[in-house]
N, C-alpha and C positions, 0 to 999 in steps of 0.2 A: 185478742189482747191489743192492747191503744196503749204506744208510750210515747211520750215527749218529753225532751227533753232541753232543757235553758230555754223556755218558752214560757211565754205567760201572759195574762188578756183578763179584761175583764168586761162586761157587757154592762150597759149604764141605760138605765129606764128610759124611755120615750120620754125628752124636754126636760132631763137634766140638763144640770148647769156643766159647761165649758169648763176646762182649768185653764187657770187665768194667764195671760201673756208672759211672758218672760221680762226681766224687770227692766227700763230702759234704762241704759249705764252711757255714757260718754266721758270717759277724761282723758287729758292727756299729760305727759311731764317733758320738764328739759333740765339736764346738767348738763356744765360744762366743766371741763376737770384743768389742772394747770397747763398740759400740752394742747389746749384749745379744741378736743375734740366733745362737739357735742352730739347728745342723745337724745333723739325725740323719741316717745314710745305713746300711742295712742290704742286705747281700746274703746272700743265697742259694745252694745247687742239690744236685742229686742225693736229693732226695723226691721222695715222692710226693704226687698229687691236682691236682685241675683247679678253677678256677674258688674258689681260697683267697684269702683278704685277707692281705695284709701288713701287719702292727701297726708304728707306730714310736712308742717313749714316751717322754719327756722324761722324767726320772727325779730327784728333791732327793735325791742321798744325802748322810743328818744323819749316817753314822756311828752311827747305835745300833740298836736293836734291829728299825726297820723303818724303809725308805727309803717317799718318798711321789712315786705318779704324777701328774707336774703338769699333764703337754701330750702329745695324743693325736691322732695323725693317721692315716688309713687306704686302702691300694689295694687294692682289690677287684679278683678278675677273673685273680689272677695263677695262674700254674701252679709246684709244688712243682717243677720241672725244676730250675728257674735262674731267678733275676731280681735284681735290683737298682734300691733308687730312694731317693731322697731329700726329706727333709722338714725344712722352715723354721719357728721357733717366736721368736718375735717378744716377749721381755720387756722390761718395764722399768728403764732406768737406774735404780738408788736407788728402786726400784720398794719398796712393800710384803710383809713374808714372803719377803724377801730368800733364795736359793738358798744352801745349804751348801757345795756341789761336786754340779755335774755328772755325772751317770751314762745311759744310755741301754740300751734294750731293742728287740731285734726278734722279732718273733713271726710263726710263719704258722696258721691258724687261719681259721674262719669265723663268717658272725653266726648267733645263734640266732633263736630265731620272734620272739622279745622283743628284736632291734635287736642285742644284745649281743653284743660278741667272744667268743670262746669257744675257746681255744689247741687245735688238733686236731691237731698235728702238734709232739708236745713236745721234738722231738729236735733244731728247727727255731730253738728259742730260743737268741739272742745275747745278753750281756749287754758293758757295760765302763764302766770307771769314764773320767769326764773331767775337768774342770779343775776348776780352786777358782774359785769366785763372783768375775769378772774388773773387775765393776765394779757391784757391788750390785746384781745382777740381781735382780727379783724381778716380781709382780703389779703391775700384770693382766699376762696374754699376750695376744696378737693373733694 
């Protein structure tokens, strides 16, 4: 007698079809709430590579000709599959070089021999815009 059990298989004819990729998803978000703590959360899935970092950036978008990365945080380790995670960036009320509006970035990519992010996986980048400057955020961050 043959038992098994929580198992299950199925055997598919010589030159069937594949089932298809898993669906490619990238987005990211940011709030900032009144005590200037903001929230980046970026997901993922359906790349490829093993053992990539996940970028999250804090982003001043001024509106003109180039936005500036203020706050930079990073997961190492994760796989192009699927993943998701979030990161806390901690400004000042009435802070210094007060924030314009809010914009955030996720990226998957690795570091180079020199420490450095290095976006490797370009199709992987999120962008979006987020609020107006809720209560004078600004420098230092924590």
């Amino acid at each position: 007698m043959v038992v098994a059990t929580g198992l299950s298989y199925s055997i598919a004819p010589a030159g069937a079809a594949k089932p298809p990729p898993p669906p490619i998803i990238h987005t990211v978000s940011v709030s900032v709430d009144t005590s200037c703590l903001a929230t980046v959360t970026y997901t993922w899935s359906g790349f490829r590579g093993r053992s990539l970092v996940a970028e999250y950036e804090l982003v001043d978008h001024t509106g003109g000709a180039f936005d500036f990365g203020i706050a930079f945080a990073y997961d190492p380790g994760v796989a192009g599959a699927s993943g998701t995670g979030t990161k806390f960036f901690q400004l000042t009320v009435n802070g210094t070089s007060q924030v314009s509006r809010f914009a955030a970035i996720g990226r998957l990519g690795k570091f180079d021999h020199s420490g450095q992010f290095a976006e490797t996986v370009p199709d992987a980048k999120a962008t979006t815009l987020g609020p107006f400057n809720p209560s004078g955020c600004g420098f230092p961050i924590s």
